[in-house]
Each structure stands twice: as C-alpha cells, then as structure tokens.
C-alpha distance (Angstrom), angle and dihedral (degrees) to the residues before:
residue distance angle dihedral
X1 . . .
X2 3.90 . .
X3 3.94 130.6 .
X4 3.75 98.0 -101.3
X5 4.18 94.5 50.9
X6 3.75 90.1 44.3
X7 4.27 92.3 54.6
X8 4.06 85.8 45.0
X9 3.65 84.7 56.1
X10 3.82 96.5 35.5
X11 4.13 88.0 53.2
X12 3.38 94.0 44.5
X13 4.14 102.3 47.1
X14 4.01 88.7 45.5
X15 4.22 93.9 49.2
X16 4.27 83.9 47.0
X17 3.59 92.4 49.4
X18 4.12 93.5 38.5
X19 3.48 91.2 52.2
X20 3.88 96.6 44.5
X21 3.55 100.1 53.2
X22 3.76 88.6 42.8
X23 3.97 91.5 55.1
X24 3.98 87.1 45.9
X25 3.30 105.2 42.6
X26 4.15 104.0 25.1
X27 4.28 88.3 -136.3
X28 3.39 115.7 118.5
X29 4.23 82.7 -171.5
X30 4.11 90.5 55.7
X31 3.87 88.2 48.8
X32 3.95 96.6 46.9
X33 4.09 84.3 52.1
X34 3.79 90.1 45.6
X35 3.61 93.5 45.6
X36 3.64 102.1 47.5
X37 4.05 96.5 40.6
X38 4.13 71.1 61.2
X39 3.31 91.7 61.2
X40 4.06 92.0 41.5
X41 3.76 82.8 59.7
X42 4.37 113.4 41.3
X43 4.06 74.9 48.9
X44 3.52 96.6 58.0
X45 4.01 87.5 46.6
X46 3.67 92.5 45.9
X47 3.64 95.9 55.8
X48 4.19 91.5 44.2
X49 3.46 79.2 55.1
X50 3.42 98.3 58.8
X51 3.84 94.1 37.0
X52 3.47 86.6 54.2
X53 3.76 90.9 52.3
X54 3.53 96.0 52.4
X55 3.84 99.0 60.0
X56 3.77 98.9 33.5
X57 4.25 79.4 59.0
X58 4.42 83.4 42.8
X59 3.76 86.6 43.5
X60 4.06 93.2 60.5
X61 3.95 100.9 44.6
C-alpha cells in the first residue's frame, strides 16, 4: 500500500462515517467526534503497518 492510496482511503472512510453518524444522529458535533476518533484509529493501523513492514524487511537480511 503506498501514501497516496492510503489518503484516498483515509478521505473516503472519514466522509462515510461523518456523514453516517450525521444522518443518524442529526449532530454535526457527535459526527466530528466520530469522525476524527476515525482518524485516531486508520492512523494507528497505518503506522503498525509500517512498523510491521520495517522488521518483516529486518527479519529477511
């Protein structure tokens, strides 16, 4: 997965969820915490990703 794919998907999972909880709840200050504890999160699994990247490629020297 590069950068560029990973902010399409990034943009595109936090406008779904924004507009979701917006629809279902009618608060746009319940969907801006919903969408950025989103973002909290697909950051935190980027960067495992990457970690885990990193010592698989250590792992094989």
């Amino acid at each position: 997965m590069n950068f560029p794919q990973f902010l399409v998907g990034l943009t595109t999972a936090s406008f779904v969820v924004a507009l979701s909880t917006f629809l279902a709840t009618g608060s746009i200050w319940k969907a801006l915490g919903w969408t950025v504890l989103t973002l909290i999160v697909l950051q935190v699994g980027y960067f495992l990703f990457v970690v885990r990247l990193i010592y698989r490629a250590g792992r094989k020297r």
